[in-house]
Each structure stands twice: as C-alpha cells, then as structure tokens.
Z-matrix of the N, CA and C atoms (Angstrom, degrees):
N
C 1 1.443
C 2 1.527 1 108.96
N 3 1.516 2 113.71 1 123.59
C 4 1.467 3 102.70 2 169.46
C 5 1.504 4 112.29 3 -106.87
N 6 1.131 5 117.30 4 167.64
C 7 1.634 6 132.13 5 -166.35
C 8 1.672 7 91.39 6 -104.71
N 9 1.131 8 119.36 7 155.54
C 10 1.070 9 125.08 8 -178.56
C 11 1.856 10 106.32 9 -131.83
N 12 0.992 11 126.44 10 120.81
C 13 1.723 12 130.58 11 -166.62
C 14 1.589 13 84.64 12 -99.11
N 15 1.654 14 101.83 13 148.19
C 16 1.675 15 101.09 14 157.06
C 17 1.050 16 118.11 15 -85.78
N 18 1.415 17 130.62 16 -169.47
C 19 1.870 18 119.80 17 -175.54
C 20 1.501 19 98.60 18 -92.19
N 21 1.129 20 116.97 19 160.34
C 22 1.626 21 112.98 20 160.65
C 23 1.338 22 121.70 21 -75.54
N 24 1.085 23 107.50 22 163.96
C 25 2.006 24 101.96 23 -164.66
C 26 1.742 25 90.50 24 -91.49
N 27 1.459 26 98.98 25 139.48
C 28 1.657 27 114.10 26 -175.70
C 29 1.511 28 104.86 27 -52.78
N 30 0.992 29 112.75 28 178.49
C 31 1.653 30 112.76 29 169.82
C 32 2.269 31 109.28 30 -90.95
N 33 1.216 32 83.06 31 -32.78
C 34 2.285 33 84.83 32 162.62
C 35 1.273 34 116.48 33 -55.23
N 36 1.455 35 115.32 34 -50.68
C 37 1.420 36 117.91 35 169.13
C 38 1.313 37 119.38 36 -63.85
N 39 1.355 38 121.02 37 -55.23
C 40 1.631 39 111.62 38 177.26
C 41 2.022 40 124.78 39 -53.81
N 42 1.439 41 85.16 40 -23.95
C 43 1.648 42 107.10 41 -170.11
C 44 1.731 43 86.25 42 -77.09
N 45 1.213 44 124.82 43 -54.74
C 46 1.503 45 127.25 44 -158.85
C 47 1.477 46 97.16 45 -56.12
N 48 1.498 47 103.90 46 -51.84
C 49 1.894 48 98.79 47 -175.47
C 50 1.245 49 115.55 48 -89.36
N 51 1.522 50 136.46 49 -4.18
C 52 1.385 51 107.80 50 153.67
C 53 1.632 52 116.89 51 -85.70
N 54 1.434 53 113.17 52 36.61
C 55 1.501 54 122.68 53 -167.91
C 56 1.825 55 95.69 54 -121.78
N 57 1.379 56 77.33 55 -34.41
C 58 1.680 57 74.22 56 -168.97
C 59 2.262 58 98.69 57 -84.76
N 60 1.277 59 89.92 58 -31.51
C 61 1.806 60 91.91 59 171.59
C 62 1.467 61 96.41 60 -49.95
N 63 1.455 62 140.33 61 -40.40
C 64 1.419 63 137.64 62 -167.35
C 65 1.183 64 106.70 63 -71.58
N 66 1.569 65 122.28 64 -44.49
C 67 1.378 66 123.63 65 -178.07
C 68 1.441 67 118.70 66 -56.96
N 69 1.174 68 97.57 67 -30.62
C 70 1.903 69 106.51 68 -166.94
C 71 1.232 70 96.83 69 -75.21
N 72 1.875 71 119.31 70 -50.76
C 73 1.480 72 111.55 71 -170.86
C 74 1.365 73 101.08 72 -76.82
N 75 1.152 74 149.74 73 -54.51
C 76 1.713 75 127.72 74 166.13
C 77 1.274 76 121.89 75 -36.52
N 78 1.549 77 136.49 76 -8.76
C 79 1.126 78 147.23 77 172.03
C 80 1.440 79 102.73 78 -81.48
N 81 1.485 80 107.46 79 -50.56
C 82 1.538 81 112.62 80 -177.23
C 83 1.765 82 114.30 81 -60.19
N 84 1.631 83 103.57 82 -51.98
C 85 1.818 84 106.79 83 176.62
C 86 1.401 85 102.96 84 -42.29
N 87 1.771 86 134.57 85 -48.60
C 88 0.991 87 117.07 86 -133.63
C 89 0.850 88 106.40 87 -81.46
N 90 1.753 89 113.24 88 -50.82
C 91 1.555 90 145.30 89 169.48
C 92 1.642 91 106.13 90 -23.15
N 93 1.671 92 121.11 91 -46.53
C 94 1.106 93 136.09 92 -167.27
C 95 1.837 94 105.38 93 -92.25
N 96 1.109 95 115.38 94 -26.90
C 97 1.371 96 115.17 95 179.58
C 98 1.593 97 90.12 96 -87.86
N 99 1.112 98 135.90 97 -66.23
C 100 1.585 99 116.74 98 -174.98
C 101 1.004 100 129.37 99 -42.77
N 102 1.830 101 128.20 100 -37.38
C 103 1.291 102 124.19 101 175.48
C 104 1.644 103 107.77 102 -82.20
N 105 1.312 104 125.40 103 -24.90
C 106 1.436 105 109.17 104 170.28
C 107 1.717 106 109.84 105 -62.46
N 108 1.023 107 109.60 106 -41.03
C 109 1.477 108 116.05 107 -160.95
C 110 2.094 109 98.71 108 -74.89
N 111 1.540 110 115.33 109 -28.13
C 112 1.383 111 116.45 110 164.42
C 113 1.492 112 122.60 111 -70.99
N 114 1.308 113 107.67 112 -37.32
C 115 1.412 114 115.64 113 160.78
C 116 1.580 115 123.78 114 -48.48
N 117 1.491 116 107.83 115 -34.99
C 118 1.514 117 102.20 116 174.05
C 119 1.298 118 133.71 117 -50.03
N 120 1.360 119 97.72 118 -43.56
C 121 1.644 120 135.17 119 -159.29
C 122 1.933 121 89.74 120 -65.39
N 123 1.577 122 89.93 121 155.72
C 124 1.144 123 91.22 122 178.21
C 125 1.487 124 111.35 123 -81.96
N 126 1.550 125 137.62 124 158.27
C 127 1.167 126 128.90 125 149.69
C 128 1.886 127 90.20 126 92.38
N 129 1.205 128 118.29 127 25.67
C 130 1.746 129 98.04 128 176.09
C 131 1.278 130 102.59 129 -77.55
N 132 1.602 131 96.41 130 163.03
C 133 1.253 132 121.02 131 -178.32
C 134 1.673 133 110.75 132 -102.91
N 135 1.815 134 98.00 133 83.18
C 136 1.479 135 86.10 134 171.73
C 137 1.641 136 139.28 135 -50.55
N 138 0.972 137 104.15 136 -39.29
C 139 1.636 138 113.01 137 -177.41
C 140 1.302 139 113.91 138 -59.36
N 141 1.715 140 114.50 139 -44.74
C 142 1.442 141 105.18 140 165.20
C 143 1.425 142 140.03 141 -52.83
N 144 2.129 143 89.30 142 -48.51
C 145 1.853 144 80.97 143 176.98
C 146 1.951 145 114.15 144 -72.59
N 147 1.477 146 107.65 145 -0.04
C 148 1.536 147 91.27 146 178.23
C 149 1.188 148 99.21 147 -75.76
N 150 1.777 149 134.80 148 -50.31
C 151 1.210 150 125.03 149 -164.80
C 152 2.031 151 112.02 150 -66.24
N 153 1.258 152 106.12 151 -7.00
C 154 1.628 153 104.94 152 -177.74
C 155 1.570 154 105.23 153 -92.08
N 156 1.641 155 107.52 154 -16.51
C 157 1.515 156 108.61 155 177.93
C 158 1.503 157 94.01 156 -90.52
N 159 1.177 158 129.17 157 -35.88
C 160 1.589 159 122.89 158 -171.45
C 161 2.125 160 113.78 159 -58.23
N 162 1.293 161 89.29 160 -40.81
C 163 1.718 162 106.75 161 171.39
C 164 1.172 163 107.18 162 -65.36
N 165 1.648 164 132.56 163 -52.09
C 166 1.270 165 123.52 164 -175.85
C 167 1.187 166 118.51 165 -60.11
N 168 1.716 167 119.28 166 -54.78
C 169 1.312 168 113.88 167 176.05
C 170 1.698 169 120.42 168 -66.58
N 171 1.553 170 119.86 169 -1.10
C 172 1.309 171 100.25 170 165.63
C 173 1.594 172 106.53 171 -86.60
N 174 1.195 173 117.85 172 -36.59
C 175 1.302 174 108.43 173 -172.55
C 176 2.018 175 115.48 174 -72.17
N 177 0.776 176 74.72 175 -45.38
C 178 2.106 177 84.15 176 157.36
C 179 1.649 178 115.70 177 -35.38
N 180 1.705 179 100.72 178 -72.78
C 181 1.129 180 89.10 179 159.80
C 182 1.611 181 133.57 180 -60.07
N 183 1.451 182 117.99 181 -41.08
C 184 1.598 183 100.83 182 171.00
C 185 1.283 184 123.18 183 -40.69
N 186 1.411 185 128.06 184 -26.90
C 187 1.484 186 144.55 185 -144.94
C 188 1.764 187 86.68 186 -90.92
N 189 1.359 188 112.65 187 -59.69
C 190 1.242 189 119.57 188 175.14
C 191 1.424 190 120.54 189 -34.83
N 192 1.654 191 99.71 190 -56.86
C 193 1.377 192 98.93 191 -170.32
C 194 1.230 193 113.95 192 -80.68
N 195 1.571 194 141.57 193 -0.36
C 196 0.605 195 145.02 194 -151.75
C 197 1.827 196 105.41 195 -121.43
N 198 1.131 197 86.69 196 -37.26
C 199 1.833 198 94.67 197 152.10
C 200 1.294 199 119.34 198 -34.78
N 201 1.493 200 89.84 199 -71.06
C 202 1.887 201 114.78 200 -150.50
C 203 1.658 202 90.32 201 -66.36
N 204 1.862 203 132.00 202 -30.76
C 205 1.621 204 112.15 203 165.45
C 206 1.538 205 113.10 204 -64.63
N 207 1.569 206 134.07 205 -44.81
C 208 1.020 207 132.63 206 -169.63
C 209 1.858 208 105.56 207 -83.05
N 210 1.280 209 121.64 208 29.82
C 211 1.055 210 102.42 209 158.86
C 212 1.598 211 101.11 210 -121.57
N 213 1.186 212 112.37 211 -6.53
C 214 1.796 213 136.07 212 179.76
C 215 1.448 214 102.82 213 -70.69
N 216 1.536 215 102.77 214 -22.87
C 217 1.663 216 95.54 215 -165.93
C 218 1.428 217 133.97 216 104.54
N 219 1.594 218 99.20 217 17.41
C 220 1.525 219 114.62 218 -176.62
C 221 1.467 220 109.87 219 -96.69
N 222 1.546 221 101.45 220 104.93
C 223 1.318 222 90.39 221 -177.58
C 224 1.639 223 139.97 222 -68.43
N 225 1.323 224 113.35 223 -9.72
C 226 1.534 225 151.50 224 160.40
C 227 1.779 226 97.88 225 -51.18
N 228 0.824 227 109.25 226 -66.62
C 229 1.871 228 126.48 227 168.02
C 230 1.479 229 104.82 228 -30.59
N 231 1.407 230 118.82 229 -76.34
C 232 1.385 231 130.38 230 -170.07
C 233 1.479 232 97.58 231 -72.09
N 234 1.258 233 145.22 232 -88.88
C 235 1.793 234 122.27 233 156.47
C 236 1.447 235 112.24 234 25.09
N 237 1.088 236 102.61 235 -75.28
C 238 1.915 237 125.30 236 -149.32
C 239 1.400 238 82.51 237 -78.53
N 240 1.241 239 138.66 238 -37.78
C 241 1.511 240 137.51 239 -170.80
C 242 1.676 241 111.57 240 -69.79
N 243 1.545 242 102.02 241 -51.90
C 244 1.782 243 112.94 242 -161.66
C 245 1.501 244 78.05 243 -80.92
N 246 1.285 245 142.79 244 -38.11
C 247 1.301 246 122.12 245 -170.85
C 248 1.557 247 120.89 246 -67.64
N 249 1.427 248 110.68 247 -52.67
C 250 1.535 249 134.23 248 -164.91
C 251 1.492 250 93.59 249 -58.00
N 252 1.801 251 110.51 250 -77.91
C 253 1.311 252 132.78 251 175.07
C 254 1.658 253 113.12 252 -26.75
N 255 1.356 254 81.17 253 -91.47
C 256 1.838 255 107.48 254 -173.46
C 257 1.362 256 126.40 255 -61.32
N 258 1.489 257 112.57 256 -5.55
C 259 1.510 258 120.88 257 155.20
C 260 1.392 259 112.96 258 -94.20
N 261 1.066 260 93.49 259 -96.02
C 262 1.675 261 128.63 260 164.89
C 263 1.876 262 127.45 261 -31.24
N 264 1.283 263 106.14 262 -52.21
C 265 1.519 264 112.22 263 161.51
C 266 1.523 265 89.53 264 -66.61
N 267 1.174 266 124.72 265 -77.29
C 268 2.047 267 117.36 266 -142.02
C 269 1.267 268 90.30 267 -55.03
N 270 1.707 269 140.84 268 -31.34
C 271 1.434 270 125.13 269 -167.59
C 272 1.476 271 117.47 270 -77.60
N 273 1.294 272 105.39 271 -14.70
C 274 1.644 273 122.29 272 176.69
C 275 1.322 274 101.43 273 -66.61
N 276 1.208 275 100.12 274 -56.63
C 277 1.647 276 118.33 275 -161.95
C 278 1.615 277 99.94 276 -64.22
N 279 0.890 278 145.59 277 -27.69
C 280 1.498 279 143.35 278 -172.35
C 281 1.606 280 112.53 279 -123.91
N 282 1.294 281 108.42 280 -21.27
C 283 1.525 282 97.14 281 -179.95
C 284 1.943 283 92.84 282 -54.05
N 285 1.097 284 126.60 283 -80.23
C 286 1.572 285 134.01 284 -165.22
C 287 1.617 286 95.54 285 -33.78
N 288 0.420 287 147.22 286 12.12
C 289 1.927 288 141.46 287 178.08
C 290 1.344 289 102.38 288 -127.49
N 291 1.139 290 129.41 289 -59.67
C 292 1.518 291 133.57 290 -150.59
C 293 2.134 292 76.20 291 -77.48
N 294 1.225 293 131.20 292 -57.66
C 295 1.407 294 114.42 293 175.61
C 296 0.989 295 133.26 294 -68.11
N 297 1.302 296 118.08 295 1.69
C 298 1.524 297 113.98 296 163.38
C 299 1.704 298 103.81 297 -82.53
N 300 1.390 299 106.48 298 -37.50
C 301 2.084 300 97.23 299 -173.39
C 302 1.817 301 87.34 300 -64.98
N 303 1.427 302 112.19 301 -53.56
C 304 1.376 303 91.86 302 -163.89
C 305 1.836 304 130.52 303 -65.42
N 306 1.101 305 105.23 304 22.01
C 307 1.259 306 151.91 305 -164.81
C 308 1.634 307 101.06 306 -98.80
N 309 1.262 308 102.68 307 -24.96
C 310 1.881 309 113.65 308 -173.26
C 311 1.795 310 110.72 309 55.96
N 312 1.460 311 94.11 310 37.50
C 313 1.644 312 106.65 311 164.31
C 314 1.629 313 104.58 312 -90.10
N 315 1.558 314 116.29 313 152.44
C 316 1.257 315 96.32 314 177.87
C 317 1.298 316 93.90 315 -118.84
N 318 1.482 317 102.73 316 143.43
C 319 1.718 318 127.40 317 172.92
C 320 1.799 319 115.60 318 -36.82
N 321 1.259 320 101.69 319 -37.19
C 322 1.745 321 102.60 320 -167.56
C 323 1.465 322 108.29 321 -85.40
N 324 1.555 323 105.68 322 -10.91
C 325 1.457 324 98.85 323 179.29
C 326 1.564 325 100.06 324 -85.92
N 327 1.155 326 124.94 325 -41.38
C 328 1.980 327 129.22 326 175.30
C 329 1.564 328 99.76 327 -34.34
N 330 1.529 329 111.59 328 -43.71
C 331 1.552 330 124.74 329 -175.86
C 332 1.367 331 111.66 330 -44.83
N 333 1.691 332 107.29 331 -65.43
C 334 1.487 333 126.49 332 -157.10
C 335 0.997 334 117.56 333 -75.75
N 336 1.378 335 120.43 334 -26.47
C 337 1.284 336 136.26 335 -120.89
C 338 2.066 337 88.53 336 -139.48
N 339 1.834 338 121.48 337 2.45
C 340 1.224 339 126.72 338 -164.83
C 341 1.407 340 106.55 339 -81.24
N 342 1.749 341 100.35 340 139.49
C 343 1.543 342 87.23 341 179.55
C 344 1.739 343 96.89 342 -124.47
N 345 1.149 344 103.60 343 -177.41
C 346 1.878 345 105.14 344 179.12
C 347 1.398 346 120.16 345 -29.32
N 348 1.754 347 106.70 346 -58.04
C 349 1.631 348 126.68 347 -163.72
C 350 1.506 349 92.01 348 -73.40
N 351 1.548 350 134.47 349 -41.80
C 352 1.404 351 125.41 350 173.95
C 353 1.404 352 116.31 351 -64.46
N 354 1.144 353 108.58 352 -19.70
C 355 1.773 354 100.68 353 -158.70
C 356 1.997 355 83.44 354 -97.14
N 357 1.231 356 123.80 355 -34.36
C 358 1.495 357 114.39 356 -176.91
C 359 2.010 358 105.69 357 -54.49
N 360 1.734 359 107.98 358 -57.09
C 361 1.150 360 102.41 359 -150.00
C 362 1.602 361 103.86 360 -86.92
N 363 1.638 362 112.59 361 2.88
C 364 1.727 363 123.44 362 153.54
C 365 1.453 364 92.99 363 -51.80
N 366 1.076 365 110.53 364 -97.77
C 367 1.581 366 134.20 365 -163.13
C 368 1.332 367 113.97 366 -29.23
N 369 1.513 368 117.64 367 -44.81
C 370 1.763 369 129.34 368 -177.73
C 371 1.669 370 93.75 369 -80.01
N 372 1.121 371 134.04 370 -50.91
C 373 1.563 372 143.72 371 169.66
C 374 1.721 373 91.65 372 -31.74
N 375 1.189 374 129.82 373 -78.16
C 376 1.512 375 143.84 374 -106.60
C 377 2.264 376 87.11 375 -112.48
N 378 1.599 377 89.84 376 -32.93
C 379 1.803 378 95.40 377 174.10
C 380 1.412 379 106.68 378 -61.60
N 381 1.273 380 113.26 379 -54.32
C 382 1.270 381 153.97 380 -169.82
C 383 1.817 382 97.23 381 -35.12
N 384 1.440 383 103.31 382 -85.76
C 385 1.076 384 117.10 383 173.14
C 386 1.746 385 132.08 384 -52.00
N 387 1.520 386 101.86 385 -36.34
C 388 1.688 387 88.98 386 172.93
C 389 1.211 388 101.25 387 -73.78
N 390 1.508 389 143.90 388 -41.98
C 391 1.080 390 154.48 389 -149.23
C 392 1.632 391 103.72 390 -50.81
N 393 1.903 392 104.38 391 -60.55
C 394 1.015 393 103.38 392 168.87
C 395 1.396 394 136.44 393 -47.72
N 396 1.569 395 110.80 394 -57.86
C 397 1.251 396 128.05 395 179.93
C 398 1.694 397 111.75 396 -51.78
N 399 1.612 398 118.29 397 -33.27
C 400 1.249 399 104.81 398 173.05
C 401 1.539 400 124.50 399 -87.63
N 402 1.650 401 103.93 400 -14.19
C 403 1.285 402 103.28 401 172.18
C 404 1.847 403 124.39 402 -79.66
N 405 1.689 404 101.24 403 -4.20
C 406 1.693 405 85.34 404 -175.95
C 407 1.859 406 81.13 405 -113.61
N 408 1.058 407 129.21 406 28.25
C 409 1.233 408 125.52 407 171.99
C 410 1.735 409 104.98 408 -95.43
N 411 1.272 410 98.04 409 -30.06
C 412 1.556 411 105.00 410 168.70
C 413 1.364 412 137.68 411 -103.22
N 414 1.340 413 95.45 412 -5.46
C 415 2.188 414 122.37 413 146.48
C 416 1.658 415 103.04 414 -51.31
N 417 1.058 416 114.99 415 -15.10
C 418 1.517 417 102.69 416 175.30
C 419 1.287 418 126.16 417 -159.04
N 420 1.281 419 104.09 418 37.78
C 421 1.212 420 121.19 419 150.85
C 422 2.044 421 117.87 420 -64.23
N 423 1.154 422 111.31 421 143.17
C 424 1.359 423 123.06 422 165.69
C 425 1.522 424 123.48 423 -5.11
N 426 1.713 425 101.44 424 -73.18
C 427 1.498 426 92.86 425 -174.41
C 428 1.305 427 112.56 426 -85.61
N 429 1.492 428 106.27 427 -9.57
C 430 1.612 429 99.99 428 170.83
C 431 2.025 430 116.69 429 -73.14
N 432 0.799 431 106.10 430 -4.42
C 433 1.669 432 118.79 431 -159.11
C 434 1.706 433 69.32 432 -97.14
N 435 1.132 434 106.63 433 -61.61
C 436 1.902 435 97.64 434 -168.00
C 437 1.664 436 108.72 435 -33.26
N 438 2.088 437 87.01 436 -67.35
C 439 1.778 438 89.80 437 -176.54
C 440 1.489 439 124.63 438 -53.77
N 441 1.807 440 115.89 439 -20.32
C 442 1.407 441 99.36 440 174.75
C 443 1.701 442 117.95 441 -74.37
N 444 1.273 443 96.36 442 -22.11
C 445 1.689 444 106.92 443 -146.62
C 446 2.200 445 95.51 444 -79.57
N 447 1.334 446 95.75 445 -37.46
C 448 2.210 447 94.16 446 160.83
C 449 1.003 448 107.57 447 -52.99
N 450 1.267 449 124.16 448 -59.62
C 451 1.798 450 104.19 449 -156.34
C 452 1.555 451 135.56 450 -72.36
C-alpha cells in the first residue's frame, strides 16, 4: 500500500492569499471608514448603509471561502478569484475615481483639500487594489500553474 502526501502549497500561492487576506481587510477599513464618515453627515440614511454593510460582509465572506478552496488547490477557486477580483473587484475599485476626474474635479484639490476620513479610505482603496492585482499576478505564476494543474 502506498500513502500518497499532497504537494505543499508553493510560496506564489501562499504569498497570493495572504495578499488577498490584505485586500479583504482594506476592503473592511474602507467599507467601515465610509459608513462612519456617512453617518456624520446630516440626514444619513441608516437603513441603507446597514443593507450596503449587510452585502459587503456576505460577499467578504464568499471571498473568504473561496480563498480557503484556492489555497487547497481548487483550481475553479483561483478562476473565480482572477475573475471576480481581478476583473470585477479592480473595476469597482477605480470606476468611482476615474468618475469623479471625469466629473472635471481636479485631482490636486482631493490633495489639498485631504482630511483624515479621505486620506484613510485613499490608502485602504489604493492597499486594496495593489494587493489584488499582485495577488492574481501570482495565481499564475509557474509553480502555481504546477499546483493548480495536479489536483
């Protein structure tokens, strides 16, 4: 009888998902800095930002669970990741910016004009996004193509 070991997960893959763990929690600051910072305002609409926090944390968690297969080695997982993420997340993530310049706002005033709650959900925005982009850049790297291509 032989035993059969699984492979160990490459170091691209492990790097990709504690990249993408970064994305989610910069997803989480921002999510959480926008509704505090909507809450200020006069006239918020509680019910909305609960139902926009209720969507985030389900899809958060999908992201999670959907991790924890593509770090198992599901190649369906990593798919569902470079697609969801690396299309679809980065277009989220930048459509709202690229329409505010096209908006004929100018960028240097966002600069001058930055206060705490802007400069957090820049920074969680901007983590957010390389995070992704470097983590499905390393979904397909070499030895990761190995580890998807066994299972």
């Amino acid at each position: 009888m032989t035993t059969r070991t699984a492979p160990s997960i490459p170091q691209t893959v492990e790097r990709a998902y504690w990249l993408l763990g970064l994305a989610l929690f910069a997803g989480m600051v921002e999510a959480i800095a926008h509704t505090s910072t909507a809450l200020e305002g006069p006239g918020a609409d509680v019910g909305s930002l609960a139902g926009q926090l209720i969507v985030r944390v389900v899809v958060y968690g999908a992201v999670l669970f959907v991790m924890t297969r593509f770090r198992s080695g599901g190649a369906w997982a990593r798919n569902t990741l470079a697609i969801g993420l690396g299309v679809f997340g980065v277009a989220s993530l930048v459509m709202e910016p690229i329409a505010w310049v096209s908006a004929g706002n100018d960028p240097m005033s966002a600069v001058s004009g930055l206060t705490l709650d802007v400069a957090v959900i820049a920074t969680a925005r901007l983590t957010h996004l390389v995070a992704v982009i470097a983590a499905v850049a390393l979904m397909f790297r070499p030895d990761a193509n190995r580890y998807f291509s066994r299972r």
